[in-house]
Backbone as numpy.savetxt, mean C-alpha at the origin, in Angstrom:
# Nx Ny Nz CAx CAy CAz Cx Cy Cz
10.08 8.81 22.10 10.83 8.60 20.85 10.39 7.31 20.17
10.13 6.15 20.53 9.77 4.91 20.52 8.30 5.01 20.00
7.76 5.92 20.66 6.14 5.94 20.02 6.16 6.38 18.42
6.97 7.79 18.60 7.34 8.24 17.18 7.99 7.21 15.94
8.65 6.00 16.37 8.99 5.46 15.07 7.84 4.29 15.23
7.27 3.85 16.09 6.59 2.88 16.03 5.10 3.86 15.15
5.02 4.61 15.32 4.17 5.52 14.59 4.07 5.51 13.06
5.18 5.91 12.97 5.50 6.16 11.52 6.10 4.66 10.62
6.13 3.76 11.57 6.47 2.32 11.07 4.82 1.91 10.85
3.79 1.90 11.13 2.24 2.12 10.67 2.08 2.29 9.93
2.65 3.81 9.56 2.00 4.55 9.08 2.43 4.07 7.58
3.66 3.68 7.35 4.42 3.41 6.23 3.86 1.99 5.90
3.46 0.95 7.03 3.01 -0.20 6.32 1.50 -0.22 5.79
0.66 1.23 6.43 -0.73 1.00 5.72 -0.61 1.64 4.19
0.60 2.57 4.00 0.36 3.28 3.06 1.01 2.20 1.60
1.89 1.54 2.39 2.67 -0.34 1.19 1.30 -0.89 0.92
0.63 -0.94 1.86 -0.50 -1.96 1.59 -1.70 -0.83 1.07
-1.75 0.11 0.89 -3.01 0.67 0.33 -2.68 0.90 -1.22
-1.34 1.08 -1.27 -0.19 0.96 -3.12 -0.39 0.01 -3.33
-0.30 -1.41 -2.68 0.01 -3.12 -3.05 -1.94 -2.95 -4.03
-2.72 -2.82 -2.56 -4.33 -2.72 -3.21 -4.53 -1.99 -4.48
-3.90 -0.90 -5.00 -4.27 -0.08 -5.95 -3.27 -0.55 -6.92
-1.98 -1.56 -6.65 -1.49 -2.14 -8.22 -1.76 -3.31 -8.37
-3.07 -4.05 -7.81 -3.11 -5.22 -8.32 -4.70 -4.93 -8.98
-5.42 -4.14 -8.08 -6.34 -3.51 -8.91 -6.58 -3.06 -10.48
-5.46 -2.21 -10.25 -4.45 -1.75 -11.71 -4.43 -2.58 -12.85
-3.18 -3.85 -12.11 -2.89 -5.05 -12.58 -4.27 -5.98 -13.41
-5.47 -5.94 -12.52 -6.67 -6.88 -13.31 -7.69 -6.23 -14.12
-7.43 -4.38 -14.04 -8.49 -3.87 -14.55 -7.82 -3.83 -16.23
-6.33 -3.52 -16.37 -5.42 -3.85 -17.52 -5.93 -4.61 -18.19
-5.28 -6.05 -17.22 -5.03 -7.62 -17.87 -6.78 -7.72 -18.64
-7.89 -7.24 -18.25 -9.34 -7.20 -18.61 -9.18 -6.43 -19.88
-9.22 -5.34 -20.21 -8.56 -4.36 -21.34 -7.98 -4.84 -22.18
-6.64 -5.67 -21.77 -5.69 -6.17 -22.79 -6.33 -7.19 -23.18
């Protein structure tokens, strides 16, 4: 059971940090534009 949330506690912080990478990306390809 322990494996299963430690699993999905991973899984949820690579997927924060692969969103965080793609809105700051976002964020400078904009701010360049604007």
């Amino acid at each position: 059971m322990l494996a299963i949330v430690i699993e999905a506690l991973l899984a949820l912080a690579v997927l924060m940090t692969t969103w965080f990478c793609v809105y700051v990306i976002y964020r400078l390809v904009t701010d360049k534009s604007g």
